[in-house]
N, C-alpha and C positions, 0 to 999 in steps of 0.2 A: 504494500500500500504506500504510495507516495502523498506525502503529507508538506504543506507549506506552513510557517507559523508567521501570525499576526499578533502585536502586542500592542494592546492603546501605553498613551506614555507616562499612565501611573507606574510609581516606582515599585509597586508590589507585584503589579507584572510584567515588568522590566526584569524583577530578580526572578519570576516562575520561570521565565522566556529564557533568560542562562542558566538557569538548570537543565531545562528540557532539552538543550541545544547541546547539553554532554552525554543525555542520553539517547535521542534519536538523531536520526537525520532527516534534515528538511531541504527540500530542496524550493526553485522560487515558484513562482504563483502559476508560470505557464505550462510548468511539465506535474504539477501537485495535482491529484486527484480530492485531495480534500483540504479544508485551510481548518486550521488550527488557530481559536480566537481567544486572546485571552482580555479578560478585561470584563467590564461590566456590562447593564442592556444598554445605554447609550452606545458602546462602542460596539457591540454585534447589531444596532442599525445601521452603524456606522459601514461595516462590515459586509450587513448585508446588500446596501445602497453602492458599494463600490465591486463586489463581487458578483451583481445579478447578471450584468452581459456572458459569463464564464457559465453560466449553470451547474456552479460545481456545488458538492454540500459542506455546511460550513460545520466545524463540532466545535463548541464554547467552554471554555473554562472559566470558573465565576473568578476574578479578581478584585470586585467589585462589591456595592450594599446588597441590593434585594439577587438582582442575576435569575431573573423569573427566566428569560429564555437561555440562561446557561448550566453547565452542570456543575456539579461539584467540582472542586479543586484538588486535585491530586498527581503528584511527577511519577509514579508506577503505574506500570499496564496501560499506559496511552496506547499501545496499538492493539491490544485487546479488546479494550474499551469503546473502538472508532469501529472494531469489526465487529462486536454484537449491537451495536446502537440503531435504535429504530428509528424511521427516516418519518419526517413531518415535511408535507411540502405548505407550502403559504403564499397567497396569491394578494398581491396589494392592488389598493386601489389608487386609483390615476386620476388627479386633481386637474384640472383646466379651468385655469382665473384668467376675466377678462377684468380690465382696471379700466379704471375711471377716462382713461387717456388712450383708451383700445385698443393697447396691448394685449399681448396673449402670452399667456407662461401653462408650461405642464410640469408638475412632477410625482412622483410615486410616494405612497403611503404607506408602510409596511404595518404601523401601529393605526392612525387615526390621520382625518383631516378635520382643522378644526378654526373656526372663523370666531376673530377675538376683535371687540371695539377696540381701537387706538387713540378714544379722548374719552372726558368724564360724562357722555351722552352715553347713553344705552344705543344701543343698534337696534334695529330695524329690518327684518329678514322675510323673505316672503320666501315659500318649502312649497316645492312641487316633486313627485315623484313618477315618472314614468309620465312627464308635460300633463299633468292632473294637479293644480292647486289641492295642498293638504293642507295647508295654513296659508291664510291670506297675511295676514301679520305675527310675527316675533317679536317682542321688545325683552329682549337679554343680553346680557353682558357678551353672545356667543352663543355659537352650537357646535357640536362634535360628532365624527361621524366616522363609526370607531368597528376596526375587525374582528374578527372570534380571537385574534392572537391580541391585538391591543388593546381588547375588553377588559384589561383587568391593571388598564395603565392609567391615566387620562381620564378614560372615558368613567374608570370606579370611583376616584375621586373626585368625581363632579355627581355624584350617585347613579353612574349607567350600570345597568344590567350586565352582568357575564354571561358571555356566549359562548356554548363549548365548543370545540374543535367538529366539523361537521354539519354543524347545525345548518351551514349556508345562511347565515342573516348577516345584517349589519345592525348597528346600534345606533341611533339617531338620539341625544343626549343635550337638553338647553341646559344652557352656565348661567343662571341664577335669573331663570327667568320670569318675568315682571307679569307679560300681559302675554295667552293666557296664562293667567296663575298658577291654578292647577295643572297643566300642562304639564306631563314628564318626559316626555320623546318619545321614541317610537321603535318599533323593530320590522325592521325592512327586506324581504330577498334580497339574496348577495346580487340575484342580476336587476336589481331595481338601479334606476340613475335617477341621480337626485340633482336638481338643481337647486341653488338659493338663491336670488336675486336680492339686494342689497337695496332696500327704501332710505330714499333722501342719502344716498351715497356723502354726497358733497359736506352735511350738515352732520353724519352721522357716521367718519371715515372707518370703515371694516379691512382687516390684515385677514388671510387666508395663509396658513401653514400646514402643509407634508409633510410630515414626522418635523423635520429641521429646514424644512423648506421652506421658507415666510417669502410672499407677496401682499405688499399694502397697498392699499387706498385702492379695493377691488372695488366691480361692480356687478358682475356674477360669476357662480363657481358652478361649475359641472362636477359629479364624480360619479365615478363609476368602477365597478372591479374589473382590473388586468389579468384576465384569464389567461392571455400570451406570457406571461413573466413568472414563473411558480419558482418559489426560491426551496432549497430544500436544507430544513436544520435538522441533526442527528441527535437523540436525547438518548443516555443511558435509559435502558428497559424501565428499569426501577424508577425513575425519576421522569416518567414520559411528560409532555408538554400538554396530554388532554387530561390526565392525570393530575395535574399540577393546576389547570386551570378548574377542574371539580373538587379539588381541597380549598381552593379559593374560598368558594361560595360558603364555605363551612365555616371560617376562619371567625372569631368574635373583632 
């Protein structure tokens, strides 16, 4: 098995990354069957976002706080470990914001896509799904529009729903919203496309971000899941990723 290793530039795996490097060999990213990630979730989006052209599968080592999409940390049986692991493949969804000035930007979401006001007005959002108005008006800080993998990022702590691996939904999730009230968001097929159009754009300026992708001062957002793009991350058996995301929902 040919393996490549990846280290974000935290110093704790920086030191996992020279140890592992005394006991296997890695070779670089174009002749590696599989990348070796060490570091925490920001740096396996990172990770994943820079490796998706390759289609290779990525295996994570948590070097990091929570490391929900990575496994345990351990420098024995690394290549044991890469050959019984069970493969999860993850399909992001693909953001397309038009701004206020008619530009067009795309990019991919592996967690969430999520549209945040950028002054002290509330926003203003009109929610169509499949060109069907479902809400005529939003007045929230934002909405969030979140995958079965990034259900338990983002989208939990603004109080969305966890979606298990499978389920094919997405998570439609308003950040503290005003008007309607009661209003909790919504659960969506994965092949639904949602659009939001941005009310009183000028008066009421809305930012659109893809994991780490921020475009401001939008005026509508498309999204929809990239069925062409299936990224594939490898979880020890024990430790599976659907697994992990149904102790979730347990947890106090």
């Amino acid at each position: 098995m040919r393996l490549a290793l990846l280290a974000s530039s935290d110093q704790k795996a920086q030191d996992v990354a020279a140890v592992l490097r005394t006991k296997y060999k890695f070779l670089n990213a174009d002749d590696a069957d599989v990348f070796i990630a060490l570091g925490g979730d920001g740096f396996m989006l990172e990770t994943l976002h820079a490796t998706l052209p390759t289609g290779k599968a990525i295996y994570g080592m948590n070097c990091g706080s929570v490391g929900f999409l990575m496994n345990g940390l351990a420098t024995d049986g690394l290549l044991e470990r890469v050959t019984r692991a069970e493969q999860v493949t993850l399909f992001p969804l693909q953001m397309l914001a038009r701004t206020r000035d008619g530009q067009q930007y795309t990019a991919l979401a592996i967690n969430e896509v999520s549209l945040l006001r950028e002054t002290r007005q509330a926003a203003k959002l009109r929610l169509l799904v499949d060109n069907v108005i479902r809400l005529e008006e939003l007045v929230s800080d934002g909405l969030i529009v979140s995958t079965a993998a990034g259900s338990t990022a983002y989208n939990l702590s603004a109080n969305g729903p966890i979606l298990p691996l499978g389920t094919n939904l997405l998570a439609m999730t308003p950040l503290s919203p005003f008007r309607p009230r009661r209003w909790r968001g919504a659960l969506l097929p994965s092949t639904a496309t949602v659009q939001i159009d941005i009310l009183e754009a000028e008066k009421r300026p809305v930012s659109a971000v893809a994991d780490f992708t921020e475009v401001r001062d939008v005026q509508q957002v498309i999204i929809t899941e990239n069925r062409a793009s299936g990224m594939t991350l490898l979880f020890d058996p024990e430790h599976n990723l659907e697994e992990r995301i149904l102790r979730e929902q347990f947890l106090a």
